[in-house]
Legacy VTK file of the C-alpha trace (Angstrom):
# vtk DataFile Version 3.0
C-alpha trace
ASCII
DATASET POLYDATA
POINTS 659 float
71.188 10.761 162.456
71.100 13.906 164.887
72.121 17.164 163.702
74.979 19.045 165.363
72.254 20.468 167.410
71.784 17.134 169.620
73.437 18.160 172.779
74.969 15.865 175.327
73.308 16.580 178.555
76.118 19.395 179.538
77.905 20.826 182.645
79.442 24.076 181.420
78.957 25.179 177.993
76.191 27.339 179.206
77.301 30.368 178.643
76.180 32.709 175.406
72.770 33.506 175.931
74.183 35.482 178.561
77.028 37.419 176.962
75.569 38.906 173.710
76.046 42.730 172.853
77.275 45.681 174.340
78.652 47.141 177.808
80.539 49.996 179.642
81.476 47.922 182.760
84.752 47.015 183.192
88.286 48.107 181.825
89.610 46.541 178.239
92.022 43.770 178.885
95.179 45.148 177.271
97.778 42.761 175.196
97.299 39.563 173.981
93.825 38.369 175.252
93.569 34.696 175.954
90.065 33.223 177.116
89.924 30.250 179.150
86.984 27.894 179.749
86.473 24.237 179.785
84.769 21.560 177.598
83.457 17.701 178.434
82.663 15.922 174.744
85.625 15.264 172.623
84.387 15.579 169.028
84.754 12.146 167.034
86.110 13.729 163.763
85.957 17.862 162.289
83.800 17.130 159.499
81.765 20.139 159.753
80.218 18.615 156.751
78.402 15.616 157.687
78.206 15.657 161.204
75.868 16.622 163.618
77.061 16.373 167.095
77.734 19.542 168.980
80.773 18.364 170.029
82.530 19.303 166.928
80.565 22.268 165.653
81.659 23.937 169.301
85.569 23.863 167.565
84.363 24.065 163.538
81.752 26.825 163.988
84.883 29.031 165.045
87.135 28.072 162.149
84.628 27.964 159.455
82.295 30.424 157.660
79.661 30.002 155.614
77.580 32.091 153.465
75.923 34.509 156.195
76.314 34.654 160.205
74.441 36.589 163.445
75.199 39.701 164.387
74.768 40.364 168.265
71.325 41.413 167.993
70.411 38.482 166.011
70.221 39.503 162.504
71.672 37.680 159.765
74.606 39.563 158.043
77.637 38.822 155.397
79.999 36.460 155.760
81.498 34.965 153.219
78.793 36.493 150.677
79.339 39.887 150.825
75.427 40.291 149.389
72.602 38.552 148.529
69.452 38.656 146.837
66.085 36.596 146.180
63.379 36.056 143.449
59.830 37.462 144.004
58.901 34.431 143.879
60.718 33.125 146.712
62.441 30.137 145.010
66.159 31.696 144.219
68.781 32.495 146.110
71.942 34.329 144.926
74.982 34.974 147.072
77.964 37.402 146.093
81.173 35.703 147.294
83.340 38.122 148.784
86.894 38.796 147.074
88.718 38.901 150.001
87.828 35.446 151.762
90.498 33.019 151.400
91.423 29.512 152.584
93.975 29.169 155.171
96.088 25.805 156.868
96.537 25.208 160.158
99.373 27.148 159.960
97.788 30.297 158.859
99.185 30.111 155.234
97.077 31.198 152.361
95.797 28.186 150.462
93.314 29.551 147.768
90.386 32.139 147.725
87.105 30.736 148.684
85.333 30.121 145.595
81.468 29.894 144.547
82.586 26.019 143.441
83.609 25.582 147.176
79.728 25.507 148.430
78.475 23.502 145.048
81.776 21.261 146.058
80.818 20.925 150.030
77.002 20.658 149.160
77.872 17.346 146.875
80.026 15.956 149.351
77.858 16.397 152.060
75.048 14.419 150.578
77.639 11.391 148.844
78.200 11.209 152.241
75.122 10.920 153.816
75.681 13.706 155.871
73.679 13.792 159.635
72.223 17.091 158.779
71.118 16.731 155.189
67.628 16.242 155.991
68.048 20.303 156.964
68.042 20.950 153.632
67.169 17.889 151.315
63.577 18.816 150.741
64.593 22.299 150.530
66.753 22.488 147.220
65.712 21.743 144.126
66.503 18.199 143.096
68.794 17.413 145.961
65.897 14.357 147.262
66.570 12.769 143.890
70.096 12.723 144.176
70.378 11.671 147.324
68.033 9.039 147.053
69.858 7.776 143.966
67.416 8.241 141.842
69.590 10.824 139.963
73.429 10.500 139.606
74.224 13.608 138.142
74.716 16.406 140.997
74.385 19.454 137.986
70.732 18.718 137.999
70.578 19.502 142.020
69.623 22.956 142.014
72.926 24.310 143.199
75.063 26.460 140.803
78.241 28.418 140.472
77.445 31.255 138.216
81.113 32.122 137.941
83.614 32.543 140.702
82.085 34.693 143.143
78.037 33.414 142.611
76.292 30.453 143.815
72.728 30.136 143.055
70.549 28.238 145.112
66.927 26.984 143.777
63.998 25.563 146.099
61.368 23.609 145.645
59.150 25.944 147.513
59.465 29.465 149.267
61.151 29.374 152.675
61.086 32.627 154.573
63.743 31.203 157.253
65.959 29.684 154.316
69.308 32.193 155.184
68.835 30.873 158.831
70.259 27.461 157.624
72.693 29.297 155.580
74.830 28.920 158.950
74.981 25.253 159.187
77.831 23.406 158.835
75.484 21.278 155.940
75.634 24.302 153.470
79.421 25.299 154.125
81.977 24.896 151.639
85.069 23.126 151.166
88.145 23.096 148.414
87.796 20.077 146.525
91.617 20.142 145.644
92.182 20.044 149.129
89.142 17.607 150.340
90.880 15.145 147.406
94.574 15.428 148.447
93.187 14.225 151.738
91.138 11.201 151.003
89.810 9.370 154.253
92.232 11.567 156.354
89.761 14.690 155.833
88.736 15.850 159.091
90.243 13.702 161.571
89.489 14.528 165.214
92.900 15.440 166.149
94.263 16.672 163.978
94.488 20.351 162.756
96.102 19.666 159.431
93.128 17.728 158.346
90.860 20.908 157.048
91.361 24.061 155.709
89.964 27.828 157.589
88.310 30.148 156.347
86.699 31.807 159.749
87.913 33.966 162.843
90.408 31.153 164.415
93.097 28.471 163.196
92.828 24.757 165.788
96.012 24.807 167.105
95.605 21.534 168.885
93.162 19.088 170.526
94.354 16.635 173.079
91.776 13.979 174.078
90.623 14.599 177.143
92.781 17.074 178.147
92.937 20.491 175.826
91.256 22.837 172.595
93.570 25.451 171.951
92.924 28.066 169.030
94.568 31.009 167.938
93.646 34.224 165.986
93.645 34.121 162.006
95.825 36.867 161.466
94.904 37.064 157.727
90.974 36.859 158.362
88.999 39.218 156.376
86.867 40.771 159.310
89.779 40.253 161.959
89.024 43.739 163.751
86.044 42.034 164.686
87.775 39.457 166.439
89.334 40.509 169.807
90.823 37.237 171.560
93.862 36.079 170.385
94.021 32.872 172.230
91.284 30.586 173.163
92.406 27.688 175.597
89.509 25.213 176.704
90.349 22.584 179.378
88.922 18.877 179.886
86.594 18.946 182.946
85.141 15.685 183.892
81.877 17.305 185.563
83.521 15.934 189.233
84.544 18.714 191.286
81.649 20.924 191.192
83.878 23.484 193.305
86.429 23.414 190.252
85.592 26.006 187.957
84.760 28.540 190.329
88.395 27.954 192.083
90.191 27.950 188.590
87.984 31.651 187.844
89.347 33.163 191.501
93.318 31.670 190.702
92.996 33.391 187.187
93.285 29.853 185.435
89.721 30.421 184.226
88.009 33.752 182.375
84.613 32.453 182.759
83.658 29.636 185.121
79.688 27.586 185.718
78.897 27.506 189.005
77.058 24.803 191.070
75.106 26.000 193.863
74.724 22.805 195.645
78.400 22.208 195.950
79.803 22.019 199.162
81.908 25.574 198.303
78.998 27.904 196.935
78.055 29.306 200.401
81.567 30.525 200.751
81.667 31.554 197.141
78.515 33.500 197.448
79.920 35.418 200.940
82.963 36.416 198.764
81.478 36.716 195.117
78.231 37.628 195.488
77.716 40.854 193.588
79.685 39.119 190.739
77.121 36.099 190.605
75.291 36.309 187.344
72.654 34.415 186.238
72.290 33.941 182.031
69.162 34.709 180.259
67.227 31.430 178.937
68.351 30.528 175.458
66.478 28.133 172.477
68.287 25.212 173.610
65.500 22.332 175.035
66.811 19.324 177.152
64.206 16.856 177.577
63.558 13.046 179.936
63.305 10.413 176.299
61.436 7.230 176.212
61.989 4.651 174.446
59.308 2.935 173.734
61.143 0.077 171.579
64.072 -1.024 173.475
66.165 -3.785 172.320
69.340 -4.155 174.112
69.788 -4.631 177.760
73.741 -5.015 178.149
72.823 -2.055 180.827
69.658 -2.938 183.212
68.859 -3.756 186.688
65.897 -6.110 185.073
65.725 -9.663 185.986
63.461 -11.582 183.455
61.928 -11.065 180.325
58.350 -10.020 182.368
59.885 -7.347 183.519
60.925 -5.995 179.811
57.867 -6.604 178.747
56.158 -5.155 181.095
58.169 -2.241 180.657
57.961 -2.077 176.899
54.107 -2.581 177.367
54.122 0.248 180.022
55.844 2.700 177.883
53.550 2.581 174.913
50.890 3.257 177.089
49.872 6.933 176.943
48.328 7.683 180.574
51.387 5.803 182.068
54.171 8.188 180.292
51.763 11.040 181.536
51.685 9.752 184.904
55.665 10.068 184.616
55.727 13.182 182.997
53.069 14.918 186.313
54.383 13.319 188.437
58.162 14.633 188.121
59.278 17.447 190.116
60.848 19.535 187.852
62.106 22.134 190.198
64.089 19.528 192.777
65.351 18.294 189.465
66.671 21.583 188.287
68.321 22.855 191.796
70.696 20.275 191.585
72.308 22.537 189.436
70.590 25.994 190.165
70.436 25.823 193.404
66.851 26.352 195.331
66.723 29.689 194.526
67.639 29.737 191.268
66.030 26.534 189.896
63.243 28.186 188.319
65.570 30.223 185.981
66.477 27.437 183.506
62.910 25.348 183.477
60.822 24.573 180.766
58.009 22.823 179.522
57.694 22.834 175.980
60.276 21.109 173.226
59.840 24.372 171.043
60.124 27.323 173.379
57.062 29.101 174.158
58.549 32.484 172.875
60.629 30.522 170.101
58.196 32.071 167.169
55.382 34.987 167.062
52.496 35.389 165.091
49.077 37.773 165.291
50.405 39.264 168.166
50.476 35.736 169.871
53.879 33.991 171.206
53.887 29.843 170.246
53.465 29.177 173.372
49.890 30.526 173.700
49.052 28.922 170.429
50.013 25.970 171.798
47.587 26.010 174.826
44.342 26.991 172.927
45.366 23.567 171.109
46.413 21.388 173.885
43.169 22.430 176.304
41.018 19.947 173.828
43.118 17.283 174.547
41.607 16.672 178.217
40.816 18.964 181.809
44.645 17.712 182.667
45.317 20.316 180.415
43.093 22.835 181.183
45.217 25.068 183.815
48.755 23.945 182.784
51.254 26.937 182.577
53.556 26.632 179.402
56.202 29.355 180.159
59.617 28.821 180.346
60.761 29.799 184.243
58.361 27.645 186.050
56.965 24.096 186.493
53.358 23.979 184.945
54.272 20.357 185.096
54.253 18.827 188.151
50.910 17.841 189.340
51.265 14.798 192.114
47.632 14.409 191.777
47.101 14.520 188.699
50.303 11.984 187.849
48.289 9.439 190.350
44.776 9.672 188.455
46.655 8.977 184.961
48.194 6.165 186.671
45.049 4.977 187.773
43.774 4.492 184.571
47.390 2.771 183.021
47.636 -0.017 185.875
43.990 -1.031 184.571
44.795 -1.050 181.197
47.988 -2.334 181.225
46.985 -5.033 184.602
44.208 -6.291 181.779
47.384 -6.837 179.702
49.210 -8.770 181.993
51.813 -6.452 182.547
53.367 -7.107 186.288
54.558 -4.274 188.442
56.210 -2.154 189.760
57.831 -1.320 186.331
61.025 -0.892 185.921
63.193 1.797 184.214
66.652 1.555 183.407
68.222 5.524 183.771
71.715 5.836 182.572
73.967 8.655 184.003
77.707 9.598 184.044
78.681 8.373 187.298
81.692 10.874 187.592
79.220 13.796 187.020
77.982 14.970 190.101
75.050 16.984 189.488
73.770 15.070 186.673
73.768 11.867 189.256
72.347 14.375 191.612
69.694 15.315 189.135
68.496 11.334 188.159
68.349 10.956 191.866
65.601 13.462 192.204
64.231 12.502 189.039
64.094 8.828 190.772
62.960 10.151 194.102
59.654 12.374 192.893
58.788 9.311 190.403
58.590 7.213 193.116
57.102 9.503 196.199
54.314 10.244 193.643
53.760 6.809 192.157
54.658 5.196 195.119
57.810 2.722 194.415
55.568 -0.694 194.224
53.962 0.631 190.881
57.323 2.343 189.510
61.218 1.888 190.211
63.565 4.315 188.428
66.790 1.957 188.024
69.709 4.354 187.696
72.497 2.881 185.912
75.925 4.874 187.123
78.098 3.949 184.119
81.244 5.547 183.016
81.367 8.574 180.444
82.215 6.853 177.561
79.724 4.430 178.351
76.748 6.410 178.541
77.542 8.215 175.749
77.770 5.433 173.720
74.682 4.302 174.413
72.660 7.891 174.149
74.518 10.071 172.571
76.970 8.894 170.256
74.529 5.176 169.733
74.330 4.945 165.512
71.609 2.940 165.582
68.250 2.139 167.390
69.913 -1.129 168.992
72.731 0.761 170.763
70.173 2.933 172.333
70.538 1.090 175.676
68.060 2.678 178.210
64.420 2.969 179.118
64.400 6.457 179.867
67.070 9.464 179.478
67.583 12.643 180.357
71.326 12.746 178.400
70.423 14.645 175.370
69.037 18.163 174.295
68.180 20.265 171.401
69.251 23.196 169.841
67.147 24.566 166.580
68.860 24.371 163.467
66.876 27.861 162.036
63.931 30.141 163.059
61.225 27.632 161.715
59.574 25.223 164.567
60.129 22.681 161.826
63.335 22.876 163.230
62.311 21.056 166.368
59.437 19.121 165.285
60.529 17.469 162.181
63.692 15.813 164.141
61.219 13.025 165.431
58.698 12.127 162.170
58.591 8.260 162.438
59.083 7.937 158.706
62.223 10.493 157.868
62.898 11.950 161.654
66.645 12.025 162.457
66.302 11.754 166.124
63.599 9.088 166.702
66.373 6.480 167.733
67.714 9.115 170.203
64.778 10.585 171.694
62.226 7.228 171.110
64.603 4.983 170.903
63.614 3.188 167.206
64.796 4.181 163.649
62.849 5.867 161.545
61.691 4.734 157.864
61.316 1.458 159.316
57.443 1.408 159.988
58.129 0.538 163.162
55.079 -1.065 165.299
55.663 0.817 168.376
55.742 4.280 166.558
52.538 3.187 165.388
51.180 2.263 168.434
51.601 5.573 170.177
50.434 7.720 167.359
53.552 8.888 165.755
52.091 8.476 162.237
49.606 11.237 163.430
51.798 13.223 164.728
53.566 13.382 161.386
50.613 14.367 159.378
50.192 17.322 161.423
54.216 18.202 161.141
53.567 17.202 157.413
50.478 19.914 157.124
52.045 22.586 158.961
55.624 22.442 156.714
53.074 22.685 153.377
51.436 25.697 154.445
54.844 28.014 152.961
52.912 31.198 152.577
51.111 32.240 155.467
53.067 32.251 158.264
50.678 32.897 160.948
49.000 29.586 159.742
52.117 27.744 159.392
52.887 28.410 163.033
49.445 27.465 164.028
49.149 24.400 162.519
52.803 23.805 163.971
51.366 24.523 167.224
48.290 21.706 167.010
51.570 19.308 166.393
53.339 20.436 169.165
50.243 19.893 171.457
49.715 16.660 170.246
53.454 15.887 171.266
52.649 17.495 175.109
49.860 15.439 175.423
51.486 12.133 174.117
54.359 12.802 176.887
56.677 10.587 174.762
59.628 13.228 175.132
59.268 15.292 178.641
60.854 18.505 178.395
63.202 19.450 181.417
65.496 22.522 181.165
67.087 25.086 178.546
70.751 25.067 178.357
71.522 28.553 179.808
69.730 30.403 182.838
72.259 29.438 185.209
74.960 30.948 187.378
78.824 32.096 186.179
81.748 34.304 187.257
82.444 36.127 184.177
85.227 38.738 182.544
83.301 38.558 179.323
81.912 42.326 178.616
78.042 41.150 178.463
76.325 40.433 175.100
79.342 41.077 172.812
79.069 37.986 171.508
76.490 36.919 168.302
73.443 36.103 169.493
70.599 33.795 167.382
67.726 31.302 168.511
69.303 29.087 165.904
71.620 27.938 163.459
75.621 27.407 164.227
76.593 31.214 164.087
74.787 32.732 167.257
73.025 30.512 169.480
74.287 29.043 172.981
75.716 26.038 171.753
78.567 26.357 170.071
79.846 28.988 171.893
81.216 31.578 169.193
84.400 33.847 170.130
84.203 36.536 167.156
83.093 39.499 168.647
83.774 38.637 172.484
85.438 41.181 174.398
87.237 40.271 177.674
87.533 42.811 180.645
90.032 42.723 183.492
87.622 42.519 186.717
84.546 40.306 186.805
81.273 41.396 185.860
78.512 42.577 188.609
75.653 41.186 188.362
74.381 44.993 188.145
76.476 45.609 185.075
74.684 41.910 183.205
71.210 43.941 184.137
71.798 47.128 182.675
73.956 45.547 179.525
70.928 43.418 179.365
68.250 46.004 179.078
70.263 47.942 177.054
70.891 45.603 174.668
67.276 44.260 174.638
66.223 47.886 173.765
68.714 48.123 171.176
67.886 44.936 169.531
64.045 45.471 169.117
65.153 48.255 167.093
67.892 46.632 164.959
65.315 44.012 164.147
62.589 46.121 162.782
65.028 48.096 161.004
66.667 44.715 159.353
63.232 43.268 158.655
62.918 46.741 156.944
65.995 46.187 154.972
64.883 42.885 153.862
62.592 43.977 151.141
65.804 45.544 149.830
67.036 41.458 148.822
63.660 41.040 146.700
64.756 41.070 142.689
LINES 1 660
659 0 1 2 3 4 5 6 7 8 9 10 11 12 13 14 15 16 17 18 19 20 21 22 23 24 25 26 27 28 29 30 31 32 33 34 35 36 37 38 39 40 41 42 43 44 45 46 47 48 49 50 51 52 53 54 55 56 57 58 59 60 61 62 63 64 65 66 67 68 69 70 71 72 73 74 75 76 77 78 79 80 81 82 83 84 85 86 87 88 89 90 91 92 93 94 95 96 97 98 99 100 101 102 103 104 105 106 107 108 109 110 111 112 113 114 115 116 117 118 119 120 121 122 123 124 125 126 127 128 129 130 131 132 133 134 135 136 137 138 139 140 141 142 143 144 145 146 147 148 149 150 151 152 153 154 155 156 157 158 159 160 161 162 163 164 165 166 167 168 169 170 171 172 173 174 175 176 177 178 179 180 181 182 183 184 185 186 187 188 189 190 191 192 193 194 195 196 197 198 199 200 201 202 203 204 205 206 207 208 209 210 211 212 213 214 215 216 217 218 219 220 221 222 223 224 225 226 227 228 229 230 231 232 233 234 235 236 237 238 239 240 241 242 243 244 245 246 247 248 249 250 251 252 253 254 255 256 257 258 259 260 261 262 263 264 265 266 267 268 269 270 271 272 273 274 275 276 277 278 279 280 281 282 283 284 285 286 287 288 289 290 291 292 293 294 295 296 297 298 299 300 301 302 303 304 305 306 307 308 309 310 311 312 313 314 315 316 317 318 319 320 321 322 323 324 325 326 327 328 329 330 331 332 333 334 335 336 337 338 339 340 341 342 343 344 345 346 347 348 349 350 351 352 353 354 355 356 357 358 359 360 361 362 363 364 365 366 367 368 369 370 371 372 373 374 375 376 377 378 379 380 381 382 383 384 385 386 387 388 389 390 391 392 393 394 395 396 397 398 399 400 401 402 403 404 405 406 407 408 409 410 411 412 413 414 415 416 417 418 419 420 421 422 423 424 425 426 427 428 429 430 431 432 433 434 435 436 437 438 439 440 441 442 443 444 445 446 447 448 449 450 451 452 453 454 455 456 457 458 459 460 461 462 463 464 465 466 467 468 469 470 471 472 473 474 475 476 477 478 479 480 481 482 483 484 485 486 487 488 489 490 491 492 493 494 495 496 497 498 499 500 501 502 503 504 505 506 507 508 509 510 511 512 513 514 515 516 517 518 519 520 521 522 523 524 525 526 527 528 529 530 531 532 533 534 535 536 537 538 539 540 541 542 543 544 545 546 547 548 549 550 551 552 553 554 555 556 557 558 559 560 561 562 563 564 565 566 567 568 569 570 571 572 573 574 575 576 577 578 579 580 581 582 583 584 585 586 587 588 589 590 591 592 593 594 595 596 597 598 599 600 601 602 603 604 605 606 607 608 609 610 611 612 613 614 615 616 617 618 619 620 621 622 623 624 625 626 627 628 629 630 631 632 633 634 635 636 637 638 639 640 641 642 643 644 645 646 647 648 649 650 651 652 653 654 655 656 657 658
């Protein structure tokens, strides 16, 4: 289904891309250092195996390891394999398990060494399971499509091997240059199958601790629905000088109080705290805080406005006849009327419901994969993605495709698109104005705030006797039901929805675009609203099944990246220009109070061991008075400088792996 990189829409886990690497401002906390922040999602289970949702890789991503993690500047670097190497060819993979890592309870007592059997063990398990992320690596390894598919039943022939005890060999079908990158994902972690056995159907229950095994920085103390995450310090871990908290504590926060987290920060109840500049409190926050007021660098992490274009259940809709869904189903698979949408929303009134006026601009984007996400011939994706999307039509000709500003929003270009989809679609029968059904957490105050705006530029543009935004104010559990946490296509309750995002799984665009191939995407039902493999009609109608070939020709092309990348750019044009998923926002860019020393955490544009989501707590340092916003800008060009040159150096050292 989605990978643990499907993001509900969030309020304050927005904090990492900001608080990577190294700084002199501030004193050391001294003693036991506890860090304090809040959460929204309860996970549904800690199967860190099979599931997808960010909700429980945020708690397993701290308590599990896999093969190879980030480092601050972004390089991958041992974990649990101490070393690794790879054919000339490309096609194997062997890791060195390190002697030291071990298996610990929730209790912190030693339960066996970690094992090269532990990752053929998890790897098995994973797919019996049909785990969410599979698809990640499915096509990858060697045999494991077979054997998931059934057409094999013996898992030896699934190119996965322990050597002996401290070697697992991986084989793939073809060379992957960004294959280690996925060597972070909870999909390729391993597990103790005496362990996994003993508990059956109890493995990985949601609350309860007892229910897996650690091997990583922390132990889960405890998680309280709705109320508390508490973890403590492995005191046995093998790299434990690299982790300086002792205590994490992370509170339920309902998204109500916008004022909250900032008081909590001032009291000492909070070490870092989102703020919301439209709440009634920011003006006197900003007379008393201001130097302290630091805005987060943009991270990988795209959230986006979905259609779905094949709707089937309505328990949730301010429709009063079957015209009016089918008018709006008709409407929706009409490409100049999702384009009319897309120009005429004003991103910028959308995003200073949370930013602020001022700082709106700082967390907008307009393309799913980010325009700097991937380089090639001296060229970021983003301009690849232009020279392809300019042949598509003059609406495309002066569009700006940067992240920090709204090459969007065109009023008069949304009304000359819609011009040409009340024809079409009048000449279809289709009655207006149409309506859309908008879900939102009603107890969330700047996500209501931001539908509102979303609902007010639609319909100032459009005009609101051609198109009414319905919002549908439901409670948090219901409109994650019905987005986020829906199973199938038919519990995907909504017309249009801005309550997801995505974070890339590894440092491939395939990462992004694959999630949404009509025939094997694992996100079509979230994003589009209809399953995929199921040759569905609508998918056809809009041009999904082109869309695929291009994904299809792009993930072929496995030896010359600046090609690959291209050809991944002519499918991500094709997807701006269909408008069937609107991009809105990243996930950081926006405002804290802060007593984390800046960019000391691991830092990654993907995978679960250094991106913005889950936010990682190896590494973090705490100091005792909040950070300046003058001590974020110089820790920030600091560490930028120092991380251009620990990347060339590492893709120096890579040549070293070759054997």
């Amino acid at each position: 289904m989605k990978t643990r990189k499907v993001l509900a829409l969030a309020g304050v886990t927005l904090l990492a891309a900001g608080v990577l690497a190294a700084c002199s401002g501030g004193s050391a906390t001294k003693g036991e250092q506890t860090f304090a922040f809040t959460y929204e999602t309860d996970p549904d289970n800690l199967n860190y195996l099979t599931t997808s949702k960010a909700a429980t890789s945020n708690i397993t991503s701290n308590v599990i390891d896999g093969l190879l993690e980030n480092d601050r500047y972004g390089n991958l670097i041992p974990s649990m394999a101490e070393d690794w190497s790879v054919s000339k060819d490309g096609l194997t993979y062997t890791y060195k398990i390190r002697q030291d890592a071990k298996w610990y309870t929730a209790e912190g007592e030693e339960y066996a060494p970690v094992k090269a059997q532990d990752f053929v063990t998890g790897l098995k398990y994973a797919t019996d399971k049909k785990s969410q992320a599979l698809y990640l690596v499915q096509d990858s390894i060697k045999g494991l499509d077979a054997y998931a598919k059934g057409e094999t039943t013996d898992f030896a022939q699934v190119g996965i091997k322990a050597l002996d005890d401290q070697t697992v060999q991986y084989t793939l079908n073809k060379p992957e240059s960004f294959w280690n990158s996925k060597t972070t994902m909870g999909v390729l972690a391993p597990v103790n199958e005496e362990f996994l056995n003993s508990k059956g159907d109890d493995f990985a229950k949601a609350t309860d601790p007892s229910s897996i095994l650690y091997n990583g920085p922390y132990l889960l103390k405890s998680l309280v629905a709705k109320s508390s995450v508490e973890f403590a310090k492995n005191p046995n871990y093998w790299d434990k000088d690299n982790v300086h908290v002792d205590k994490i504590k992370l509170s339920f926060w309902d998204g109500q109080d916008t004022s909250k987290p900032a008081e909590n920060f001032k009291d000492g109840s909070l070490t870092a705290a989102r703020l919301y500049p439209t709440s009634a409190s920011f003006a006197e926050l900003e007379k008393t805080m201001k130097d302290n007021i630091v805005y987060t660098q943009q991270d990988s992490t795209t959230y986006l406005v979905g259609t779905n274009i094949d709707r089937q259940s309505y328990k949730y809709t301010s429709k009063t006849s079957d015209e009016q869904k089918t008018s709006t189903k008709k409407a929706l698979l009409n490409k100049d009327f999702r384009q009319a949408i897309a120009f005429g929303f004003d991103r910028t009134a959308y995003a200073s419901q949370v930013n602020g006026a001022s700082g709106a601009s700082k967390i907008l984007r307009n393309l799913f994969v980010p325009p700097t996400f991937v380089q090639a011939d001296g060229k970021n994706f983003g301009d690849m993605v232009k020279e392809k999307l300019v042949t598509y039509g003059d609406e495309w000709k002066d569009v700006n495709l940067t992240d920090a500003q709204d090459g969007l929003y065109n009023p008069e270009k949304a009304k000359a698109e819609f011009v040409k989809a009340k024809s079409a679609l009048q000449a279809e029968g289709v009655q207006f104005p149409i309506h859309l059904d908008m879900p939102v957490d009603q107890t969330a105050t700047t996500k209501v705030q931001r539908v509102q705006s979303f609902k007010q530029s639609v319909e100032e543009t459009l005009g609101a006797d051609n198109v009414v935004i319905d919002i549908q104010q439901l409670q948090k559990d219901e409109v994650l039901n019905i987005t986020y946490f829906a199973e199938t296509a038919a519990g995907e309750d909504w017309d249009i929805s801005d309550n997801v995002g995505w974070t890339p799984d590894f440092a491939d665009p395939s990462t992004y675009l694959d999630i949404i191939k009509p025939s094997v995407g694992e996100n079509t039902k979230t994003y589009l609203g209809f399953d995929s493999g199921t040759d569905n009609a609508a998918a056809k109608k809009v041009g999904l099944n082109d869309y695929e070939k291009l994904v299809t020709e792009a993930g072929n092309d496995t030896i010359d990246v600046a090609k690959r990348y291209d050809k991944y750019a002519a499918a991500q044009a094709w997807l701006t220009d269909s408008a069937l998923i609107i991009p809105t926002t990243s996930l950081t860019g926006r405002p804290i109070l802060s007593k984390m020393v800046p960019f000391t955490m691991p830092f990654a544009f993907s995978g679960n061991k250094g991106t913005s989501d889950p936010l990682l707590y190896k590494y973090l340092e705490l100091q005792d008075k909040a950070v300046t916003a003058d001590e974020y800008q110089k820790a920030q060009d600091k560490w930028l400088k120092e991380k251009e040159e620990s990347n060339k150096k590492a893709q120096e050292e890579l040549a070293k792996h070759v054997k």
